[in-house]
C-alpha positions as CSV (number, residue, x, y, z in Angstrom):
1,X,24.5,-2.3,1.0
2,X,27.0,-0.1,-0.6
3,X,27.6,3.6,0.0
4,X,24.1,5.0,0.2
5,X,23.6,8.6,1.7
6,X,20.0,8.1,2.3
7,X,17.0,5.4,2.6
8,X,13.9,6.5,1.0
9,X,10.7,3.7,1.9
10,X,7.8,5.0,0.4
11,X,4.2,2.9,-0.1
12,X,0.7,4.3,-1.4
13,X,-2.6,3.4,-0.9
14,X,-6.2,3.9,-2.6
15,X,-9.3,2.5,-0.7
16,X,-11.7,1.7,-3.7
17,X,-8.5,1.9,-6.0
18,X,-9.8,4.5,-7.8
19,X,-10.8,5.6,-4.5
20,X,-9.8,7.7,-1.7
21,X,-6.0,7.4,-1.3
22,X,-2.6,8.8,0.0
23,X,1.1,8.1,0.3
24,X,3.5,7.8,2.5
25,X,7.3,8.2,3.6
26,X,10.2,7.6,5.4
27,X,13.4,9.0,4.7
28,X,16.8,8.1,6.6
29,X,19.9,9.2,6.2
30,X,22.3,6.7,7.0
31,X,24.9,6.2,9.3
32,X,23.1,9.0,11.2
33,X,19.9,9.3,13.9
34,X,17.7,11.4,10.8
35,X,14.8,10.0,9.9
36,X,11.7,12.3,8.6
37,X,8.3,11.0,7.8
38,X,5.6,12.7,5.2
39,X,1.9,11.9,4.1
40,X,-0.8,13.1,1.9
41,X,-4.0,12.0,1.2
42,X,-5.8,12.6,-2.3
43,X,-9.8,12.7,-2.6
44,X,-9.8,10.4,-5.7
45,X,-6.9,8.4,-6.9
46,X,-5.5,5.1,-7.6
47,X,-2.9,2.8,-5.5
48,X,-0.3,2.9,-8.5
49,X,-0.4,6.7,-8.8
50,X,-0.1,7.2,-4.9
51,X,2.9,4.3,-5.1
52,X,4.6,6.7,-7.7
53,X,3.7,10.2,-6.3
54,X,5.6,9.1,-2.9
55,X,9.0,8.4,-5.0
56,X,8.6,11.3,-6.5
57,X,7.5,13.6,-3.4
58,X,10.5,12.2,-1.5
59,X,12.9,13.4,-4.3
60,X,11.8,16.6,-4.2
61,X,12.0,16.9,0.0
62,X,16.1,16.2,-1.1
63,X,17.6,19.5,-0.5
64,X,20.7,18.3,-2.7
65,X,21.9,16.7,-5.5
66,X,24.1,13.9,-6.8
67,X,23.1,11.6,-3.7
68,X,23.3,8.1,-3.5
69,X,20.1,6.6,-2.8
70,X,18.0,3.8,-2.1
71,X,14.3,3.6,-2.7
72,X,12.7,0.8,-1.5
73,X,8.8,0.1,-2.6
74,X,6.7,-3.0,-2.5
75,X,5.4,-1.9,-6.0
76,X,6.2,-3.9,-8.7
77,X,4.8,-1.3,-11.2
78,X,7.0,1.7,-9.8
79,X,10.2,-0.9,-9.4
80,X,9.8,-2.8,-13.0
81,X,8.9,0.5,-14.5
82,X,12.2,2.1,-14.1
83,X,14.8,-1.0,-13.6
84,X,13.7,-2.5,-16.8
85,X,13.6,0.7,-18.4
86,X,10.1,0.3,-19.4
87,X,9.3,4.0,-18.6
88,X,12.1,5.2,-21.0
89,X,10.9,3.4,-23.6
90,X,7.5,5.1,-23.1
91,X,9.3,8.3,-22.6
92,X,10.6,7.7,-26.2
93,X,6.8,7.0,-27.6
94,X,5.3,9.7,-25.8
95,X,3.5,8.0,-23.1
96,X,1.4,6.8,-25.8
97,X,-1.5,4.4,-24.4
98,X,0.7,4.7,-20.9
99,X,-1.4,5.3,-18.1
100,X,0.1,8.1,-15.2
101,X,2.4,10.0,-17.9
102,X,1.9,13.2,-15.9
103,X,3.6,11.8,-13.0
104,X,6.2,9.5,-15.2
105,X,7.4,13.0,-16.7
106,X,7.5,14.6,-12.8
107,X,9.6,11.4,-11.8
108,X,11.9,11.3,-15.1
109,X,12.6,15.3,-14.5
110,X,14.2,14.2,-10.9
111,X,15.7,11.0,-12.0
112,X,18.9,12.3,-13.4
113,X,19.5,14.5,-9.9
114,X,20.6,11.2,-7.9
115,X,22.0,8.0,-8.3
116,X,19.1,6.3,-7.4
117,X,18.4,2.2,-6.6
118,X,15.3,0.7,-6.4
119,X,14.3,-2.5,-4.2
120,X,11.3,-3.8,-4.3
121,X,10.2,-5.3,-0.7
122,X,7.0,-7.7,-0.4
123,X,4.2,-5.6,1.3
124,X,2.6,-6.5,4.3
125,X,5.8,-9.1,6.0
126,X,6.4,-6.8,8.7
127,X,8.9,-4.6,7.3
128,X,8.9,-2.5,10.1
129,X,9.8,1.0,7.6
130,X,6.9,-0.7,5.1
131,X,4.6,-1.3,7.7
132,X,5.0,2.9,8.7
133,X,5.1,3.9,5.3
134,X,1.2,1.8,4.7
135,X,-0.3,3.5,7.9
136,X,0.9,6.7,7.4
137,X,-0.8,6.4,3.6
138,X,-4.0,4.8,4.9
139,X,-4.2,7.4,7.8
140,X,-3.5,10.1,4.6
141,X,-6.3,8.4,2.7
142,X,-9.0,8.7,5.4
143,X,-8.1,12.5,6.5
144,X,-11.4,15.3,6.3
145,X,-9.3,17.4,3.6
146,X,-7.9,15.7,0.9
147,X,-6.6,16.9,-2.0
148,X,-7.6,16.7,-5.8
149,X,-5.3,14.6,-7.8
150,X,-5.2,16.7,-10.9
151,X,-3.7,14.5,-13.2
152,X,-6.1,11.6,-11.9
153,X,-9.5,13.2,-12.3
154,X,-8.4,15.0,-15.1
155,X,-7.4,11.9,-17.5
């Protein structure tokens, strides 16, 4: 597995898709009994942004730098997006015709903090850190106060 400091698992989820949605996360730092779990559910939204907001909100929980970590999604689009560098290339063109270049810029500000791995995991096979990750974002989704995601409902 190599020498990771922490696990991140993150999923999102948008009932409607746009719709109602949320995220969630698990974080564990390894070799040690820490694990911490988050959630947030957005009024109107869509599963890709919610898949991208959780890596990104789980960055910012880090209280330090220069960690080793490893981030693992079932999102192809978050996953593809960064290990085949397609989101620097649309960093270079402006986001032009990109969909979710608000929350592309949020992630790209944290990406050079960590050394950070990706590993996309199929969704839904009873990974049990997956399988948290979905119902903590569905149970997000369905809360009585969600929030506005800005950079959804604004675009």
């Amino acid at each position: 597995m190599g020498n990771f400091d922490v696990f991140i698992y993150t999923d999102g989820a948008a009932r409607g898709n746009p719709g109602p949605g949320g995220y969630g996360i698990v974080m564990e730092w390894v070799g040690k009994p820490y694990k911490k779990e988050f959630s947030q559910g957005y009024h109107h939204t869509t599963n890709n942004r919610m898949e991208l907001l959780a890596v990104i909100e789980a960055l910012r929980k880090l209280k330090k730098n220069n960690l080793n970590i490893k981030i693992f999604t079932d999102s192809k689009y978050v996953v593809d997006a960064i290990t085949k560098g397609w989101v620097f290339n649309w960093q270079r063109t402006n986001f032009k015709g990109k969909k979710n270049e608000d929350l592309w810029k949020d992630f790209l500000a944290l990406y050079p903090k960590h050394h950070l791995s990706f590993q996309w995991i199929k969704g839904h096979n009873n990974h049990p850190q997956n399988e948290r990750c979905d119902q903590l974002a569905v149970e997000a989704s369905k809360k009585p106060k969600l929030l506005v995601d800005d950079g959804f409902e604004k675009s």
